[in-house]
BAMIZA-414058 format. One line per 3 residues: number of its first residue (from 1); their letters; for each residue x, y, z of C-alpha. Coordinates in Angstrom, 1 decimal, padded with zeros to 4 digits, always signed. Layout:
BEGIN
NUM	a	X/Y/Z | ...
//
This chain:
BEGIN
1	xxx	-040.2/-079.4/+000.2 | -037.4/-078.9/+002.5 | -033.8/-079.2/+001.4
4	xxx	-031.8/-080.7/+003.6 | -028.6/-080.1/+002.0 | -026.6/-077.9/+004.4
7	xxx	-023.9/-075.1/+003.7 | -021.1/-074.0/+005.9 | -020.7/-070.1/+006.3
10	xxx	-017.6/-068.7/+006.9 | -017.8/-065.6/+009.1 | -015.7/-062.9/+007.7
13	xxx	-014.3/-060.2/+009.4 | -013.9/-056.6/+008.4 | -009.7/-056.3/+009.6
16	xxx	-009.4/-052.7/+008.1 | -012.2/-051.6/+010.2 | -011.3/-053.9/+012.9
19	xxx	-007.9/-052.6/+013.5 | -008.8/-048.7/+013.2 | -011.7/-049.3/+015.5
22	xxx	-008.8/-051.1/+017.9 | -006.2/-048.0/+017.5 | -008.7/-045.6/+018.0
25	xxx	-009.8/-047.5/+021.4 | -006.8/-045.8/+023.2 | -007.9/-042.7/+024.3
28	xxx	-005.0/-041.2/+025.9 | -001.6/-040.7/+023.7 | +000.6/-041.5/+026.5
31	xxx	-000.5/-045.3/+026.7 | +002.2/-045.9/+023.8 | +004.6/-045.8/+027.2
34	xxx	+002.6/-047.8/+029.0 | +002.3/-050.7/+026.4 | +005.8/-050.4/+025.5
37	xxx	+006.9/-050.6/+029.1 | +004.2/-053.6/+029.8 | +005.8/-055.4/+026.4
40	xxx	+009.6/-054.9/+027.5 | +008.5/-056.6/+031.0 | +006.6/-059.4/+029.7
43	xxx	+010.1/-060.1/+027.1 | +012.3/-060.4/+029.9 | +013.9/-057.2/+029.4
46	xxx	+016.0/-055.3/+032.2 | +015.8/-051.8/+031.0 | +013.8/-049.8/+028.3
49	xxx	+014.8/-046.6/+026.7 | +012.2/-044.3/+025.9 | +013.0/-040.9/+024.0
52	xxx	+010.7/-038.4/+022.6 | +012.4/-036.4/+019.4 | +011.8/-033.6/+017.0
55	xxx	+013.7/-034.3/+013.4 | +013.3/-033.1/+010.3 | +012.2/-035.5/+007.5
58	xxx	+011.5/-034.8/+004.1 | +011.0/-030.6/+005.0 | +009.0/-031.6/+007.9
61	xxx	+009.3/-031.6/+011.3 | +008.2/-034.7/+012.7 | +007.5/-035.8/+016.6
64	xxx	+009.6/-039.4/+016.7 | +009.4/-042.0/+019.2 | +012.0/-044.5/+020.0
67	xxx	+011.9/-047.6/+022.0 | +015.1/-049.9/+023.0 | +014.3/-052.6/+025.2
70	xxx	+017.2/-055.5/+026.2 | +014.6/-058.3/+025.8 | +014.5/-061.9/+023.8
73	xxx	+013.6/-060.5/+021.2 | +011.1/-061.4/+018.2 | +011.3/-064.1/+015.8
76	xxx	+009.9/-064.2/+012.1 | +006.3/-065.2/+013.3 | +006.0/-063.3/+016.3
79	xxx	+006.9/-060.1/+014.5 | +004.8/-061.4/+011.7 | +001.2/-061.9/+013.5
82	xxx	+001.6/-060.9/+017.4 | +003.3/-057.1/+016.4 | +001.7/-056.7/+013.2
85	xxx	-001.7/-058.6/+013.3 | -004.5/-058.5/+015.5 | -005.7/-060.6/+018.9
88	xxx	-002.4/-062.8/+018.5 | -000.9/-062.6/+021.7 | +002.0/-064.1/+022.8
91	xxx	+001.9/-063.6/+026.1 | -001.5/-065.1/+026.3 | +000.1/-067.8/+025.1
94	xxx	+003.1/-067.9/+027.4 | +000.0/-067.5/+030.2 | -001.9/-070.8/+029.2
97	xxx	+001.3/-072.6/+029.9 | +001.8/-071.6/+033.6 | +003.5/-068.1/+033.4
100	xxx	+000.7/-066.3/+035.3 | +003.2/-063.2/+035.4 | +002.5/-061.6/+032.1
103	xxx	+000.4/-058.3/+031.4 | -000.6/-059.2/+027.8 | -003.3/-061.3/+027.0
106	xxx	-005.4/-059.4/+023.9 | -002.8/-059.1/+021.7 | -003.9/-055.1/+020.7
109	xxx	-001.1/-052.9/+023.1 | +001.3/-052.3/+020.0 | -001.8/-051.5/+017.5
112	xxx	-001.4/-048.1/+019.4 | +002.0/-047.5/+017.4 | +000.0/-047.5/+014.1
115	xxx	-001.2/-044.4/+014.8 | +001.9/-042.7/+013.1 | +003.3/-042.2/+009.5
118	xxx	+005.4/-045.1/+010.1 | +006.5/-048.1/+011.9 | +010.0/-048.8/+012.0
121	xxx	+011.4/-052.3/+013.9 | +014.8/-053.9/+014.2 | +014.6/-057.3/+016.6
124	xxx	+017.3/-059.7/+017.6 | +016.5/-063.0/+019.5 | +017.1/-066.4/+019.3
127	xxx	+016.2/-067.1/+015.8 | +018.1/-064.3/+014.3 | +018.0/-060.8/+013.1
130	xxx	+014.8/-058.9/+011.4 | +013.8/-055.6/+010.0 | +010.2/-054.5/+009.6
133	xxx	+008.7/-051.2/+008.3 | +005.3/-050.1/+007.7 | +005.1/-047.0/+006.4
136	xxx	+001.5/-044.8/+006.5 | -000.1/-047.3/+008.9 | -002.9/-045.2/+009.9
139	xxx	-003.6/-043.4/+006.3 | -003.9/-046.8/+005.1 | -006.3/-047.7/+008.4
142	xxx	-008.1/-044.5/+008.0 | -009.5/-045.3/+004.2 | -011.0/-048.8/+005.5
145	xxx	-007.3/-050.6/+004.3 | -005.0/-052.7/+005.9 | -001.8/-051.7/+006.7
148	xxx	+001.1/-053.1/+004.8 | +004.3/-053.9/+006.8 | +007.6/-055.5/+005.2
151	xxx	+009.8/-058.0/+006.6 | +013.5/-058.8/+006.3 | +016.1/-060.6/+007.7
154	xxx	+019.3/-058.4/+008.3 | +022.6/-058.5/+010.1 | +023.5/-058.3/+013.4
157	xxx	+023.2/-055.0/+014.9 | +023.4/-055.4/+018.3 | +027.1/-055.6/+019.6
160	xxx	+026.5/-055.0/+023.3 | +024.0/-057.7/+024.0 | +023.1/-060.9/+022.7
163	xxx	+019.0/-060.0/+021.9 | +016.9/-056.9/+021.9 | +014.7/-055.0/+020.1
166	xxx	+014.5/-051.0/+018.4 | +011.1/-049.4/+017.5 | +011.2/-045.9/+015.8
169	xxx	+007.8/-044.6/+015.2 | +007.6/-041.7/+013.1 | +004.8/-038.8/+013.3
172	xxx	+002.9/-040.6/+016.2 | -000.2/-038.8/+017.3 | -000.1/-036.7/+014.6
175	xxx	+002.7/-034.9/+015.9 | +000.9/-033.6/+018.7 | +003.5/-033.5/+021.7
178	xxx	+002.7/-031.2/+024.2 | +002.1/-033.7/+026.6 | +005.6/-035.5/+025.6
181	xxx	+007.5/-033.6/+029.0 | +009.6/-035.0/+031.1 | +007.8/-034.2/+034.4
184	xxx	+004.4/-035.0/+032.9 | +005.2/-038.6/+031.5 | +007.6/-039.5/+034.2
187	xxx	+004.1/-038.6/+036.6 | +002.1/-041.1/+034.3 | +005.2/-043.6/+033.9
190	xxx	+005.3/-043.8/+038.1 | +000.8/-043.6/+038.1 | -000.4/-045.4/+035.4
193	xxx	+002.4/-048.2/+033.7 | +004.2/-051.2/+035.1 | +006.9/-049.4/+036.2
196	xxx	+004.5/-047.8/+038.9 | +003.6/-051.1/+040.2 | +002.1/-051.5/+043.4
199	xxx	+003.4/-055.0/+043.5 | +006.6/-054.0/+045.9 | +004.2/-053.5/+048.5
202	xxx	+003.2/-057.2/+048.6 | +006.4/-058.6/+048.8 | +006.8/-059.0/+045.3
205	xxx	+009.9/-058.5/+043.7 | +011.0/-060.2/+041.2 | +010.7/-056.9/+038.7
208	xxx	+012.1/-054.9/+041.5 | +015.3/-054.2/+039.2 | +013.6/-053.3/+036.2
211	xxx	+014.5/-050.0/+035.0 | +013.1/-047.0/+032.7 | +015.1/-044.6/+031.1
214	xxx	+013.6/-041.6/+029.3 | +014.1/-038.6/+027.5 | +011.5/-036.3/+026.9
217	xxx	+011.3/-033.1/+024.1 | +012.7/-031.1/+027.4 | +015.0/-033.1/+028.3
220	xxx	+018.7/-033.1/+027.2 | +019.9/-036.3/+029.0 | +018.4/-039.9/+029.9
223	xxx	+016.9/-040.0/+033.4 | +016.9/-043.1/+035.7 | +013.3/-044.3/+036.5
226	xxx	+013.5/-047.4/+039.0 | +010.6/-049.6/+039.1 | +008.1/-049.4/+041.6
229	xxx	+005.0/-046.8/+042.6 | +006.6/-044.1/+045.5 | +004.4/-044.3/+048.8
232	xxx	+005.8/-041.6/+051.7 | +007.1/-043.1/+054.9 | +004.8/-043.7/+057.7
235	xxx	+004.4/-041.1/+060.5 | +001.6/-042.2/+062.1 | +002.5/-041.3/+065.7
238	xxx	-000.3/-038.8/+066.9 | +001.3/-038.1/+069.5 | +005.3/-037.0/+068.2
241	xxx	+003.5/-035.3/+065.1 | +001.0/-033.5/+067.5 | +004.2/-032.6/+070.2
244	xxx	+006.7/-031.4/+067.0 | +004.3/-029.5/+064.4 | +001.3/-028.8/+066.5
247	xxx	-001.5/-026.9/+063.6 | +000.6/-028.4/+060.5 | +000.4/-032.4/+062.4
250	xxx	-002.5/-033.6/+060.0 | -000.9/-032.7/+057.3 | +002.3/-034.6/+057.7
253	xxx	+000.2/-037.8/+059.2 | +000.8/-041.4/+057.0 | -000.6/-044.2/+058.0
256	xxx	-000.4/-047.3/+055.5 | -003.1/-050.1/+055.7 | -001.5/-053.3/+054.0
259	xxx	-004.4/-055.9/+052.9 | -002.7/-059.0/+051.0 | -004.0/-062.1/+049.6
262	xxx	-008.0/-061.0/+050.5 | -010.6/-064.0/+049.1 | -013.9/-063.1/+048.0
265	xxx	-016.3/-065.3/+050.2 | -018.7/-066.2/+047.1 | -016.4/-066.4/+044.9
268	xxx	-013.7/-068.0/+047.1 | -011.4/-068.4/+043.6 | -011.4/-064.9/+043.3
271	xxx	-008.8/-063.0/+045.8 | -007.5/-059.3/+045.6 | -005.2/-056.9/+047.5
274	xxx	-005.3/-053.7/+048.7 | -003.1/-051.1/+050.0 | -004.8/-047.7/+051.3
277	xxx	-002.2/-044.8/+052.5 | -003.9/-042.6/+054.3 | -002.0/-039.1/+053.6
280	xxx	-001.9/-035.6/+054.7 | -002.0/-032.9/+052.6 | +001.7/-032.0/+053.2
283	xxx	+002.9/-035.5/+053.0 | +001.9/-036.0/+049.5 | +003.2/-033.0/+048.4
286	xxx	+006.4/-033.7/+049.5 | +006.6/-037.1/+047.6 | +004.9/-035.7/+044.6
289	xxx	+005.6/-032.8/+042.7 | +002.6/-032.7/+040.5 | +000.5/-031.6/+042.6
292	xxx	-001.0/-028.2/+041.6 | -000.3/-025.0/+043.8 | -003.3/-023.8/+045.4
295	xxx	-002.8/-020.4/+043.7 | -002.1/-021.2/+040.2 | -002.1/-023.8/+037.6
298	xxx	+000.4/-025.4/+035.5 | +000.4/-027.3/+032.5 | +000.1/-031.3/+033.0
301	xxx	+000.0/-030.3/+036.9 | -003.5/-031.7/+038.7 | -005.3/-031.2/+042.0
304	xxx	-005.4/-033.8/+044.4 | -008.9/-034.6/+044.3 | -008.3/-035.2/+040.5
307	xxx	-006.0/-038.0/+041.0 | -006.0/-039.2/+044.7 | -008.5/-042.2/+046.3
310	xxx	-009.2/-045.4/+045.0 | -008.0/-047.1/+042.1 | -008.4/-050.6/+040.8
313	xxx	-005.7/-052.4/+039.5 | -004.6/-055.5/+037.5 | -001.3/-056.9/+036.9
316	xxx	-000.9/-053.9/+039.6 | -000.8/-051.1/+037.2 | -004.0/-048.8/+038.1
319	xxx	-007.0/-048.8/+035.5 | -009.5/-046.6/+036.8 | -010.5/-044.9/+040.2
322	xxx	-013.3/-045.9/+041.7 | -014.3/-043.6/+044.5 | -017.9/-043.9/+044.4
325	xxx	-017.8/-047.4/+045.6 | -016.8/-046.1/+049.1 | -019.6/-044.4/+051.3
328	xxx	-019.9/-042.6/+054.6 | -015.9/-042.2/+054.7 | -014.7/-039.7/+056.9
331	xxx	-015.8/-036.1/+057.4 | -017.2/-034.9/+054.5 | -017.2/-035.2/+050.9
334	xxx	-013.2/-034.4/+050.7 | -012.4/-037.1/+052.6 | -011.3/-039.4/+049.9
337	xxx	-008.8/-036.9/+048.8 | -006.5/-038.1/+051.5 | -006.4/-041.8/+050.3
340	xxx	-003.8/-043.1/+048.3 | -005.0/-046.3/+047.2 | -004.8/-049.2/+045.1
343	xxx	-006.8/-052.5/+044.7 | -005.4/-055.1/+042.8 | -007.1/-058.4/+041.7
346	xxx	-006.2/-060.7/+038.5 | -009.7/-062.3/+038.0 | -010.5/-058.5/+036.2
349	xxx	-012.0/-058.9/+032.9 | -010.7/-055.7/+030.8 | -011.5/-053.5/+028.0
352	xxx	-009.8/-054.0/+024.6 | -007.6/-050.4/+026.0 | -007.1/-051.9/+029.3
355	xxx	-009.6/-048.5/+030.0 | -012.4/-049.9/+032.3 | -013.2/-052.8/+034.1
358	xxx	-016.6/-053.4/+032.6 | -016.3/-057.1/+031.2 | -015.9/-058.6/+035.0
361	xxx	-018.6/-060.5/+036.0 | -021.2/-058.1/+037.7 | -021.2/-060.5/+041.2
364	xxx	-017.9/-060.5/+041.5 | -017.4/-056.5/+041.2 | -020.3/-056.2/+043.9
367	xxx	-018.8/-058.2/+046.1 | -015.3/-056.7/+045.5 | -017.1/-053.1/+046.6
370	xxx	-018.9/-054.5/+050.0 | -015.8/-055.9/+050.9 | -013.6/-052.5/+049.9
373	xxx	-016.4/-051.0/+051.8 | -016.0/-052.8/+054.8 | -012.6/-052.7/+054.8
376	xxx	-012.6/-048.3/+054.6 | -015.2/-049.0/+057.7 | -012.5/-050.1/+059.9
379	xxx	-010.1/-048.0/+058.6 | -012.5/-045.0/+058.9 | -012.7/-046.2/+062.9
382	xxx	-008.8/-046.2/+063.0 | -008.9/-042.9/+062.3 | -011.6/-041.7/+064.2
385	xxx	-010.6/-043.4/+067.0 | -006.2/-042.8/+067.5 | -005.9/-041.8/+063.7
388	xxx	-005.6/-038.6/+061.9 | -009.3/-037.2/+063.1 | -008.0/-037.5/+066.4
391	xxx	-005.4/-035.3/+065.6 | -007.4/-033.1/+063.9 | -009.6/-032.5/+067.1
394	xxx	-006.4/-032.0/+069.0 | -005.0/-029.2/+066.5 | -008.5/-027.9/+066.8
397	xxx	-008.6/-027.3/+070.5 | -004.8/-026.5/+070.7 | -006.1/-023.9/+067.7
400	xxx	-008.9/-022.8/+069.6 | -006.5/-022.0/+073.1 | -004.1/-020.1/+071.2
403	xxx	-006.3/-018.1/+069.3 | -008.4/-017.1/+072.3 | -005.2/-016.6/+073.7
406	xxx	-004.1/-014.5/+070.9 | -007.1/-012.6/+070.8 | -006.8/-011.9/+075.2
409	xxx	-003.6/-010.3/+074.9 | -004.6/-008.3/+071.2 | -007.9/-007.1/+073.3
412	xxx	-005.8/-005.8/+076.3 | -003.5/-004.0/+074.4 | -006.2/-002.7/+072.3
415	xxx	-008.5/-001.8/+075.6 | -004.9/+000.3/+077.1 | -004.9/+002.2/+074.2
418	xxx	-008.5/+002.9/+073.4 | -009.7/+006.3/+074.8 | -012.3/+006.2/+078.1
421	xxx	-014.4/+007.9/+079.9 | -014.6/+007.8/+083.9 | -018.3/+008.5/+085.0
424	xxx	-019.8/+008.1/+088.3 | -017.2/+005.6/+089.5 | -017.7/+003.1/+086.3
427	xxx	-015.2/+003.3/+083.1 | -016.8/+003.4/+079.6 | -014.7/+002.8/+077.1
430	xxx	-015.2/+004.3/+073.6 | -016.6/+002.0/+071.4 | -014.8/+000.8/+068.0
433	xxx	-017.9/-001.1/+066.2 | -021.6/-001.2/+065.8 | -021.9/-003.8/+068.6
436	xxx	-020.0/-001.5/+071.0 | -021.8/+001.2/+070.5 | -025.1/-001.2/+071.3
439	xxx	-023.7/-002.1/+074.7 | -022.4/+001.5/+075.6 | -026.1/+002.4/+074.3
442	xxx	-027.4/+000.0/+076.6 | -025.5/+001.0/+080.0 | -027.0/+005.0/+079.4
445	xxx	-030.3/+003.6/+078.5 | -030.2/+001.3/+082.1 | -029.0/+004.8/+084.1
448	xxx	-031.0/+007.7/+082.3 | -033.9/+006.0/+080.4 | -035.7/+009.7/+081.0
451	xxx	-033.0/+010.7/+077.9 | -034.1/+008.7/+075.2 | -038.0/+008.9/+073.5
454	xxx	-038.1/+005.0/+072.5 | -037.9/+001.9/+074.6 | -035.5/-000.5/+073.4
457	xxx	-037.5/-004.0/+072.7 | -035.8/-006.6/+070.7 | -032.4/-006.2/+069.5
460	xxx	-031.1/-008.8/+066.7 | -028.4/-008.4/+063.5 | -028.5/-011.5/+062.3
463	xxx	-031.3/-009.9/+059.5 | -033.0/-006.4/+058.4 | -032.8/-003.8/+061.2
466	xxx	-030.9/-003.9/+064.5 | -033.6/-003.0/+067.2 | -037.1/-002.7/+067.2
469	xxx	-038.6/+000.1/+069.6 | -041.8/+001.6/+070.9 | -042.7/+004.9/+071.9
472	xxx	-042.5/+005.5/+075.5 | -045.9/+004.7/+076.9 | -047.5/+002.9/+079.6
475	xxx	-049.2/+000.7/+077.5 | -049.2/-003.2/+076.9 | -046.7/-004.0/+074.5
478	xxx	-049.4/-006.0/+072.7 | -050.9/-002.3/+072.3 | -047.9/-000.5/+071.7
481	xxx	-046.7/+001.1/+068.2 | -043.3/-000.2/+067.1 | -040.8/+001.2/+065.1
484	xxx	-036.9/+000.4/+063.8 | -033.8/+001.8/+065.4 | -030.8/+001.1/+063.1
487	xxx	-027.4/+000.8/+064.8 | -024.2/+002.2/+062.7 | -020.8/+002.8/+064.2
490	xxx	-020.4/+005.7/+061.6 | -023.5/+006.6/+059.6 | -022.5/+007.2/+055.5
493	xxx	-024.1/+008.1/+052.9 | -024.6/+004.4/+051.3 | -027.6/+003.3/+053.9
496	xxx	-028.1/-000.3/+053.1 | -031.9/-000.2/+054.8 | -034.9/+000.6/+053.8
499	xxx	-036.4/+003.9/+055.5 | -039.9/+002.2/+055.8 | -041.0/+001.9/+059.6
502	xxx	-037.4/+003.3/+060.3 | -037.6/+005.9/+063.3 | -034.2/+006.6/+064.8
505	xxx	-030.9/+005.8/+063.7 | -028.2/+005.3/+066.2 | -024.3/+006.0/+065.6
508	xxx	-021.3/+006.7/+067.6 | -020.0/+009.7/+065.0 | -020.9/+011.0/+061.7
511	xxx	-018.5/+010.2/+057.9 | -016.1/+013.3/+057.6 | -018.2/+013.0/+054.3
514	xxx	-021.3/+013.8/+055.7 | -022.9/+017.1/+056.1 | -025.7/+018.9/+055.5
517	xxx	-028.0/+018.5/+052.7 | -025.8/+015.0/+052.5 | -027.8/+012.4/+050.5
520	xxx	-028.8/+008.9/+051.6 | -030.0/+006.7/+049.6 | -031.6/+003.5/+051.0
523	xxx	-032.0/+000.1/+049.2 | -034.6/+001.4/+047.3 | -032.9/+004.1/+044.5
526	xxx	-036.2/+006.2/+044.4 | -036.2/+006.7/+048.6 | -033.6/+009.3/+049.2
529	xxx	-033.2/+011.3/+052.5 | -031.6/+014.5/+053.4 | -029.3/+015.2/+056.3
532	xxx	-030.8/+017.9/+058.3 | -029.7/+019.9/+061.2 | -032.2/+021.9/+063.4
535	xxx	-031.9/+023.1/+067.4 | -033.8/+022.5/+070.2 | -034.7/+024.9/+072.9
538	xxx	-031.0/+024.5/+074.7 | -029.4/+025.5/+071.1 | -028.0/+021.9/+071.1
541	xxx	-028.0/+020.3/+067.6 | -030.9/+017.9/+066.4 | -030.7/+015.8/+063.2
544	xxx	-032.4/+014.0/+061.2 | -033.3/+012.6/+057.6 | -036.2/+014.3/+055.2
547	xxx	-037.4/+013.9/+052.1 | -037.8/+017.4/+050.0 | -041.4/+015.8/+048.5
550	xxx	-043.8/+015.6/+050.9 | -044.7/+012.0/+052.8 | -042.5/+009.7/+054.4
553	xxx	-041.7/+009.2/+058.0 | -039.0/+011.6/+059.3 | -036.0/+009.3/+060.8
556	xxx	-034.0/+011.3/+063.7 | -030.5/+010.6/+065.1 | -028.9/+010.1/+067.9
559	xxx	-025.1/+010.6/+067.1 | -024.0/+009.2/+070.6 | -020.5/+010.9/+071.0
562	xxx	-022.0/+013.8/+071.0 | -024.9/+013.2/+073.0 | -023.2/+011.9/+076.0
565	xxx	-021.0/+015.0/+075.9 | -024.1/+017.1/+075.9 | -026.4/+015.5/+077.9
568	xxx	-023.9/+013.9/+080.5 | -020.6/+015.6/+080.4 | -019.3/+012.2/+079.4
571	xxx	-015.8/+013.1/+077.5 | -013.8/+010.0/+076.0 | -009.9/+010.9/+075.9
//
């Protein structure tokens, strides 16, 4: 018989294991900055100070982190649950009652600092004056326990302002701090937090005096980090850049592409904006530093294709490129390298580590990529059309001038120099390659085909050997019997043919290394040749390649210098 007597459950929830598996969401160390930076906006502050130390505590050095913000302040209970607990978020809060400004909304960005020996906070607002420490958060975390923090109300310890609060986190990361420089964090700081904002771009400004201050293991002094993302200065004038840097134009080309206030036309509640800086290669290296050296590699240094294209963005602080939503951009596949971009839109659903975009409705981040798609279409046709690929063709036939130009005058000066021979009212000059000495071979050949015993047929280096021959004969070609005629300017001893159907070999002039009895070993080890020298019935010098074992086709040559001076009187001087 049925009982119809009901009980409540009470789901329970695992908050040791919840909170580790929250920590350990945040992948990348230097996301501490990122949520301390987001927390110090979203609490009003003007200024943070952020300083990476070394001290010594109990025997041990220990990597400490401090954080100073000029904000309201925490009271009892926000300390209490929001800093210390889990999914409490007062900003989210603060959001439900109209202030659509705010970056927080989970209420996980300071579980990051639990990752430490200990958690030391001094607040001031409002309410009053508290203390809280936590030490061993993570050991405690690690062996499925909850941290224990402790709370106290103190004096006043802020004398130069009327609220604020001081976070000292002790053996963060587990002392790893490699990464804790000051060019690499300020590069993340100005990429990846809210201080690198895109917001300025949109006419947004009422952070736009926000300020960062930041001292890194390297650094001896606080630097001055003002708030906003640094985009170069357009110089998109084909024409002035082409006129005052001629090859280097392209490089040095900026063209910004403002899109503000865009609305998603299925989703007409949804809008976005978008900002694409279309950058040379020069440009961004002027602006930013980071960027690797072609020849070598620093630490924390990148390459452009590493961090360059598009990103996606919310609250305007980039979380993740996405590059592959753009096809049939540009050129070729480097195309995207020269984009600096950044897509903003609110109605992004994030991950618990503000990582990835994933919990956004799927229609709405397919319609978000056709319409980033169509949008790089027109841009694409900018550019193609009185953009950067139009200067790119320009530099390319201005290129192409010169270095014909170039290679005109180099020639002539070459061809006044060169040794020559006058014969029968025409000028040969001596050749100085392998095609040369085809051509000069060629003009003989036309004149005196009566001195050569082959007919050249079909001459091609673009694979195996240069020229294929016949014997002389006054048969059909179809009926003829063909052999190779390799073509060497000076014949060596490393012969990088095989000797197989190989009849003559060609050459202006011998190696001063080869003489006779000189080996030459073809592309097969076991095939090696001889240099021989014989004469004919003149006492002039024939040569030629044997093998000492019997078989295999004897290969004569023709070296050309001095045939011409036998045969023709032809001297080159």
């Amino acid at each position: 018989m049925a009982n119809n007597n009901w009980t409540d459950i009470k789901p329970e929830v695992n908050g040791s294991a919840e909170f580790f598996e929250i920590v350990n969401d945040f992948g990348d160390p230097m996301e501490l900055v990122r949520e301390a930076i987001s927390n110090a906006v979203d609490w009003k502050a003007s200024h943070i100070k952020v300083s990476f130390n070394v001290e010594n505590i109990n025997g041990s050095k220990r990597l400490v982190v401090c954080l100073s913000d000029d904000g309201v302040g925490m009271t009892n209970q926000v300390l209490s649950t929001a800093f210390w607990g889990l999914g409490h978020s007062e900003s989210r809060k603060l959001k439900a009652n109209g202030d659509g400004d705010l970056i927080g909304e989970k209420g996980h960005g300071t579980k990051i600092y639990l990752r430490s020996e200990e958690v030391q906070v001094r607040t001031k607002s409002e309410e009053g004056c508290f203390e809280s420490v936590c030490p061993e958060p993570f050991k405690a975390l690690s062996n499925e326990e909850l941290h224990k923090p402790q709370l106290r109300e103190i004096d006043n310890f802020i004398d130069d302002r009327s609220t604020g609060t001081e976070i000292r986190i002790i053996g963060y990361n587990d002392n790893e701090r490699s990464a804790f420089i000051q060019d690499i964090v300020r590069d993340y700081i100005k990429w990846f937090t809210k201080v690198g904002s895109i917001e300025h771009v949109f006419g947004i400004e009422h952070n736009k005096d926000f300020k960062i201050y930041l001292k890194c293991l390297d650094a001896d002094e606080f630097e001055e980090i003002s708030f906003g993302h640094t985009f170069p200065e357009e110089n998109s004038s084909i024409d002035s850049l082409f006129e005052e840097l001629e090859f280097d134009a392209a490089d040095h080309y900026v063209k910004r592409f403002i899109y503000a206030n865009e609305r998603l036309k299925n989703h007409p509640e949804v809008t976005f904006d978008l900002v694409v800086s279309v950058e040379g290669d020069q440009a961004k290296r002027k602006y930013n530093p980071m960027i690797q050296e072609r020849s070598r590699k620093e630490t924390g240094r990148y390459k452009v294709s590493d961090r360059y294209g598009i990103w996606i963005c919310k609250d305007h602080i980039p979380i993740t490129r996405v590059n592959e939503w753009i096809s049939g951009f540009g050129t070729g596949s480097n195309s995207m390298t020269m984009i600096h971009g950044f897509l903003n839109c609110q109605d992004l659903k994030l991950t618990a580590n503000r990582g990835a975009i994933s919990n956004t409705d799927s229609q709405i981040q397919n319609e978000l990529k056709e319409r980033v798609q169509e949008i790089f279409d027109d841009i694409d046709t900018y550019l193609h059309e009185k953009g950067i690929y139009t200067l790119r063709s320009w530099q390319k036939e201005h290129k192409t001038i010169k270095q014909e130009n170039a290679e005109y005058k180099r020639r002539i000066t070459s061809i006044k120099k060169r040794n020559a021979c006058e014969y029968k009212g025409r000028v040969f000059l001596e050749p100085q390659n392998e095609a040369e000495v085809f051509g000069l071979f060629m003009s003989i050949y036309t004149l005196y085909p009566e001195k050569f015993l082959f007919e050249p047929l079909d001459y091609n280096t673009s694979r195996g050997i240069d020229l294929i021959a016949r014997n002389k004969t006054d048969n059909k070609i179809s009926e003829s019997e063909f052999w190779y005629v390799e073509l060497k300017f000076i014949l060596k001893k490393d012969f990088n043919h095989a000797f197989k159907h190989l009849r003559w070999i060609l050459c202006w002039d011998f190696d001063k290394n080869l003489s006779e009895a000189s080996e030459l070993i073809g592309v097969e080890e076991s095939d090696i040749r001889y240099l021989k020298t014989e004469k004919d019935e003149n006492n002039n010098p024939i040569y030629f390649l044997d093998k000492r074992a019997r078989g295999g086709n004897r290969v004569e040559i023709i070296k050309l210098k001095e045939f011409l001076r036998i045969e023709l009187g032809m001297e080159f001087k």
